[in-house]
One Martini backbone bead per residue (centre of mass of N, CA, C, O) as a GRO file, in nm:
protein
  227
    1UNK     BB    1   0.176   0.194  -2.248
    2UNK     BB    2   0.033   0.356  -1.966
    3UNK     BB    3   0.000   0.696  -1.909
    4UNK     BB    4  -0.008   0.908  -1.647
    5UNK     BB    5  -0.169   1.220  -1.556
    6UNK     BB    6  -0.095   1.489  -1.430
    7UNK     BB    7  -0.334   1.637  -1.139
    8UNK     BB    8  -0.449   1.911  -0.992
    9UNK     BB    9  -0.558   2.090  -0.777
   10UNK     BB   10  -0.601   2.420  -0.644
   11UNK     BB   11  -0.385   2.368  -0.393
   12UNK     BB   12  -0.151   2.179  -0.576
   13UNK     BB   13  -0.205   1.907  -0.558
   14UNK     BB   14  -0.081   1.575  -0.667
   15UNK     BB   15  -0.173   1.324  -0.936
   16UNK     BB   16  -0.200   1.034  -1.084
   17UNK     BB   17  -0.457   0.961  -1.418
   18UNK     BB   18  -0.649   0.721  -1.540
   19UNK     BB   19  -0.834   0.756  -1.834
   20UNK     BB   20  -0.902   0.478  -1.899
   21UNK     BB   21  -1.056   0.486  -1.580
   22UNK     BB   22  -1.123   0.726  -1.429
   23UNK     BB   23  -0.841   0.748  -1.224
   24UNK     BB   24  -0.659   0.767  -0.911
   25UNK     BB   25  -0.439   0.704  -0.722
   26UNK     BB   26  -0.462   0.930  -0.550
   27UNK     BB   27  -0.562   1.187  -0.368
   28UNK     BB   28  -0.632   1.530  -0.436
   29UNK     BB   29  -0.573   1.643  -0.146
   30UNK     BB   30  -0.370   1.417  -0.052
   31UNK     BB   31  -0.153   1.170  -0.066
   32UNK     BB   32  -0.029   1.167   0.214
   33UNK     BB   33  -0.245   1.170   0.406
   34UNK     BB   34  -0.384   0.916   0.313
   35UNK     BB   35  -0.151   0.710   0.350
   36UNK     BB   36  -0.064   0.769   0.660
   37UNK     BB   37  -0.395   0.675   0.754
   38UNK     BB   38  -0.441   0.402   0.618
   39UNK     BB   39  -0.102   0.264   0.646
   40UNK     BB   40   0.022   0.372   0.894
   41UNK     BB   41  -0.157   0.450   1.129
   42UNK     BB   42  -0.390   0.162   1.086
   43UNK     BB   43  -0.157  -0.061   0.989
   44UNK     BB   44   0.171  -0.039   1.117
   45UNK     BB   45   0.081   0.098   1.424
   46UNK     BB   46  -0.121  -0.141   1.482
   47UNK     BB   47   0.029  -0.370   1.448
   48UNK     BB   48   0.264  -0.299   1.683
   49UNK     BB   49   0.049  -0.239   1.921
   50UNK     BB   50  -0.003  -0.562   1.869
   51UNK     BB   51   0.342  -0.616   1.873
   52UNK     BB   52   0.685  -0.737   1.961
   53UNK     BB   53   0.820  -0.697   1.739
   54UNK     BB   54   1.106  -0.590   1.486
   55UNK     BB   55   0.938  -0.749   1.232
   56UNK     BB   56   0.803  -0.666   0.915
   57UNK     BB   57   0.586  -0.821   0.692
   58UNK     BB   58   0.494  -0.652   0.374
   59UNK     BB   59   0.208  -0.614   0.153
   60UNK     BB   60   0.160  -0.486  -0.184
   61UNK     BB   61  -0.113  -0.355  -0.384
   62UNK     BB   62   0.010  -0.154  -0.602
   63UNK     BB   63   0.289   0.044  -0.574
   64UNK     BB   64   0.305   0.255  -0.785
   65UNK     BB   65   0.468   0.567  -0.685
   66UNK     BB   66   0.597   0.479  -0.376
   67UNK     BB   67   0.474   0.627  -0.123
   68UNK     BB   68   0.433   0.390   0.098
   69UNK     BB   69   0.697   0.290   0.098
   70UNK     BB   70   0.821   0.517   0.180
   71UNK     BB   71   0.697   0.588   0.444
   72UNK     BB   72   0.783   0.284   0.571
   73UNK     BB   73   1.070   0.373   0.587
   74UNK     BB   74   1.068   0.618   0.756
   75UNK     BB   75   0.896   0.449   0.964
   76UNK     BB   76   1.169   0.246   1.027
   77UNK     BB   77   1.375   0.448   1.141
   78UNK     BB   78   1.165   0.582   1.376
   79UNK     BB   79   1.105   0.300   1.520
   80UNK     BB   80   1.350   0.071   1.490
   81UNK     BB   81   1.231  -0.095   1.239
   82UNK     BB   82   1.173  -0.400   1.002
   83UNK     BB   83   1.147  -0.404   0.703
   84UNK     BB   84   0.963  -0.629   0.465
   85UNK     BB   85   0.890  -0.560   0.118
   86UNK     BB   86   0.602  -0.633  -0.104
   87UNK     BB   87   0.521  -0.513  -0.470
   88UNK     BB   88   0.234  -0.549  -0.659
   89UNK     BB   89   0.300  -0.457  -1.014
   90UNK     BB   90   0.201  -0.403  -1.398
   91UNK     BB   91   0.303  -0.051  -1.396
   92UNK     BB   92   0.570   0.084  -1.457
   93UNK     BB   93   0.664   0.403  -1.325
   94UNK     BB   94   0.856   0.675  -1.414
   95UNK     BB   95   1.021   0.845  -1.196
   96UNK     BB   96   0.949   1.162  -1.329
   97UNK     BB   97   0.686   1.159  -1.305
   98UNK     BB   98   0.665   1.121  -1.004
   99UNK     BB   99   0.869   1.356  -0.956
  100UNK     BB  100   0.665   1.582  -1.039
  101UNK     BB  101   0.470   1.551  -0.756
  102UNK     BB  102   0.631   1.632  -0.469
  103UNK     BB  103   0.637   1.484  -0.261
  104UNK     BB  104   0.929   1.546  -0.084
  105UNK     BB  105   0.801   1.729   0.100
  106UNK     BB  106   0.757   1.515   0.339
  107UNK     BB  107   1.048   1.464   0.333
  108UNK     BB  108   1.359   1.494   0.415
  109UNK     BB  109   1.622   1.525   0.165
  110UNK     BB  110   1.773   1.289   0.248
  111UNK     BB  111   1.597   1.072   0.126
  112UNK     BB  112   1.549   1.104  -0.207
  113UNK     BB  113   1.769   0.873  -0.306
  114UNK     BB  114   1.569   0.650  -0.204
  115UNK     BB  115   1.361   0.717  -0.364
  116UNK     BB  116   1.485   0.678  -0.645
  117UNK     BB  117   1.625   0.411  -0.538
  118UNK     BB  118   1.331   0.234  -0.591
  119UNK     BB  119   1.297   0.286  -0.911
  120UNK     BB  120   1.586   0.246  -1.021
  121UNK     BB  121   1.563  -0.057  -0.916
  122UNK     BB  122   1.506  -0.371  -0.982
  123UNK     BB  123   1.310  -0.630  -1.046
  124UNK     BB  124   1.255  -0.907  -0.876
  125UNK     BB  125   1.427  -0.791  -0.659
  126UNK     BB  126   1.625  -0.772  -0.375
  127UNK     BB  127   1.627  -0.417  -0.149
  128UNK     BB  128   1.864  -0.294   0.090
  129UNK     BB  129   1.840   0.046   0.157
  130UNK     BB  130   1.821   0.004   0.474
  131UNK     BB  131   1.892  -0.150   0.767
  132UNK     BB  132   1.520  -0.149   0.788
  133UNK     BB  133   1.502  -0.174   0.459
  134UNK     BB  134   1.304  -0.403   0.223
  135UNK     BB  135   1.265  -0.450  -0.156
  136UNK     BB  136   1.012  -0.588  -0.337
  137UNK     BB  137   0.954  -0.598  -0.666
  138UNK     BB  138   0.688  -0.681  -0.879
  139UNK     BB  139   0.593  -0.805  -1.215
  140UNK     BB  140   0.274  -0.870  -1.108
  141UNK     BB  141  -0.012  -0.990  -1.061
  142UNK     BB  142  -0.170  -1.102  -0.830
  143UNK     BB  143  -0.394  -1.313  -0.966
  144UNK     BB  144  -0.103  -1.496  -1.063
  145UNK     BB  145   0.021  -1.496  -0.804
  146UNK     BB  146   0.214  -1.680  -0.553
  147UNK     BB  147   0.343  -1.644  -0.248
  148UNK     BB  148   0.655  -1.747  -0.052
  149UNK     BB  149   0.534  -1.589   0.172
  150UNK     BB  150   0.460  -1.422   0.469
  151UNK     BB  151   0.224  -1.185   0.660
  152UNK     BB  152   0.115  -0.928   0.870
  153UNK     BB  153   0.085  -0.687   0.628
  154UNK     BB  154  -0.180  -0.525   0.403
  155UNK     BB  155  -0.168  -0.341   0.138
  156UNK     BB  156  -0.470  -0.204  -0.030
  157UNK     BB  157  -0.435  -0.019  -0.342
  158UNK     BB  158  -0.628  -0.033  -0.515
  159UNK     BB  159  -0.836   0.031  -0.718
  160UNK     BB  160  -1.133   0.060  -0.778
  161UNK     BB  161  -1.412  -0.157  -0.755
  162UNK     BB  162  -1.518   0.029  -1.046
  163UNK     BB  163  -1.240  -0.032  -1.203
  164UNK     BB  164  -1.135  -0.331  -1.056
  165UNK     BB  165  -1.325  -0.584  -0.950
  166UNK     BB  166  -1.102  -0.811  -1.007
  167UNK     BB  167  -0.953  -0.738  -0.701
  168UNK     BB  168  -1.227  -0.791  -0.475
  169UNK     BB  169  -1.251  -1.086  -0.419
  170UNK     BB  170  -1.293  -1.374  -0.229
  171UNK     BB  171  -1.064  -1.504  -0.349
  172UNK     BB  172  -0.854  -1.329  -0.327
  173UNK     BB  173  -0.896  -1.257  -0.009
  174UNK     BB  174  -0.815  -1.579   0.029
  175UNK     BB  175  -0.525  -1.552  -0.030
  176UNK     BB  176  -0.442  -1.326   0.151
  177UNK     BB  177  -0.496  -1.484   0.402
  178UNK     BB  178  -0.291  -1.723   0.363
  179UNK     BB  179  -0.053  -1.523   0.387
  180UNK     BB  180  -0.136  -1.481   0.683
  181UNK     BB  181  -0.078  -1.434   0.944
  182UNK     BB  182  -0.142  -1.471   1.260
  183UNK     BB  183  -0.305  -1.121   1.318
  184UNK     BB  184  -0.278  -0.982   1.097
  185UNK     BB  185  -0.314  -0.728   0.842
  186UNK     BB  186  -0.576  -0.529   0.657
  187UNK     BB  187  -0.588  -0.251   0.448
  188UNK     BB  188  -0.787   0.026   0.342
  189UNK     BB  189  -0.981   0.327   0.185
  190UNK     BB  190  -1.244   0.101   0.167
  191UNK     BB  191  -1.629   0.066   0.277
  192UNK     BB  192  -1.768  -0.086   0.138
  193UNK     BB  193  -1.973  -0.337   0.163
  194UNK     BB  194  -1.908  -0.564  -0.054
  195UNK     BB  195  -1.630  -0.599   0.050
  196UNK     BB  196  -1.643  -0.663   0.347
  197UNK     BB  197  -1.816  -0.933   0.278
  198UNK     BB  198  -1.586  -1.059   0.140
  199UNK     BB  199  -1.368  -1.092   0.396
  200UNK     BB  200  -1.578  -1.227   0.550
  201UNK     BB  201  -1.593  -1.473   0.376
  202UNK     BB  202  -1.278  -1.529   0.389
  203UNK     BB  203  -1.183  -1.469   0.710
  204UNK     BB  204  -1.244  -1.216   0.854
  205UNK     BB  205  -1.199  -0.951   1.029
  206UNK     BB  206  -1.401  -0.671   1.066
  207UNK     BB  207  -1.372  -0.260   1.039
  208UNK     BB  208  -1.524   0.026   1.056
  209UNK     BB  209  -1.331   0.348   1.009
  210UNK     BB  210  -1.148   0.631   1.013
  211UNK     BB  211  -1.097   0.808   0.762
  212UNK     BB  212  -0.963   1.017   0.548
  213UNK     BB  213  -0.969   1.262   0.383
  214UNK     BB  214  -1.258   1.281   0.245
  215UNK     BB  215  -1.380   1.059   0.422
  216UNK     BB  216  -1.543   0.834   0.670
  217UNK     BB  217  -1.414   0.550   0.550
  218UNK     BB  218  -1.211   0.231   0.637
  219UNK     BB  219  -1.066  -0.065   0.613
  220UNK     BB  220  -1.012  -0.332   0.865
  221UNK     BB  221  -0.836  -0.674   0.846
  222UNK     BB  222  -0.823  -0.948   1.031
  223UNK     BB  223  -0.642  -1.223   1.179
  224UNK     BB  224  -0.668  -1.463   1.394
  225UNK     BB  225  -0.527  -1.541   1.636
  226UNK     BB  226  -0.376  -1.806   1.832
  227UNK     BB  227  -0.477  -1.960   2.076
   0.00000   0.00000   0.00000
């Protein structure tokens, strides 16, 4: 199994390196601000403010640390709206591990043990954490994956496009078109060319918008809503 090393910047601030890759999980400035400003900001409340369901069905691409997840769980209990998660990981990290990042500092300490039990309950199976979030944890490559539910919202959340390059293509990018919603959305944190250029192949609409923090731009990218 992999093992990725905590690396932190001058600032103190903590991420996680996998040395086969040369690449971290989350941006070295901070992981929680890139995290609110892409997948929380960008994607779960412009969603929301597109849509008046009080109810969202997201897909990550990605679970990594749990970091996404958790964001997703405190702003489902903020907004008081249902969300029901699913998240494609190949690599399940150590709880220990993550917990040593202190991501935990970003929200009070009442959450702790729901992000503990996150990582530490079964995978596979479906995770009623709070009245308002529900969590499903895969452990499968979203490559051969097949969804058997549709989505509102996508986290895609994969390593970068020259570390992974197999999970960029139009091919997936074109299954989870299938699975999304009409109106429905997907963000990332990169707005490389070649990326946009696929998604619009696969049949997206698509933005380049404001990037999280030392980035300049990241990418959303939605399906048009039933006429």
């Amino acid at each position: 199994m992999i093992i990725p090393e905590v690396i932190s910047n001058e600032a103190g601030l903590k991420t996680l390196f996998r040395a086969d890759i040369n690449e971290t999980y989350h941006s070295i400035h901070g992981a929680a601000a890139e995290s609110l400003h892409v997948f929380i900001e960008a994607g779960l409340q412009h969603w929301i403010s597109q849509n008046k369901s009080q109810q969202v069905q997201i897909l990550e691409v990605g679970f990594g640390t749990g970091l996404n997840a958790m964001l997703s769980l405190i702003s489902a209990q903020d907004l008081q709206i249902k969300i029901n998660y699913c998240a494609y990981e190949t690599i399940p990290l150590p709880f220990a591990l993550v917990n040593s990042l202190n991501y935990a500092v970003n929200w009070p300490s009442s959450f702790n043990n729901l992000f503990e039990e996150m990582h530490a309950n079964n995978w596979n199976q479906w995770q009623h954490l709070t009245p308002h979030f529900s969590l499903l944890k895969l452990q499968e490559s979203i490559l051969l994956a097949e969804p058997k539910q549709t989505f509102d919202l996508i986290y895609f959340d994969a390593f970068a496009p020259d570390k992974q390059s197999e999970l960029w293509t139009i091919d997936l990018f074109k299954k989870l078109y299938s699975c999304l919603n009409p109106g429905g959305v997907l963000v990332s944190y990169t707005a490389k060319g070649q990326v946009r250029r696929n998604l619009l192949e696969a049949g997206f609409r698509v933005e380049r918008i404001a990037g999280p923090p030392r980035k300049r731009h990241m990418v959303r990218a939605s399906k048009l809503p039933k006429p």
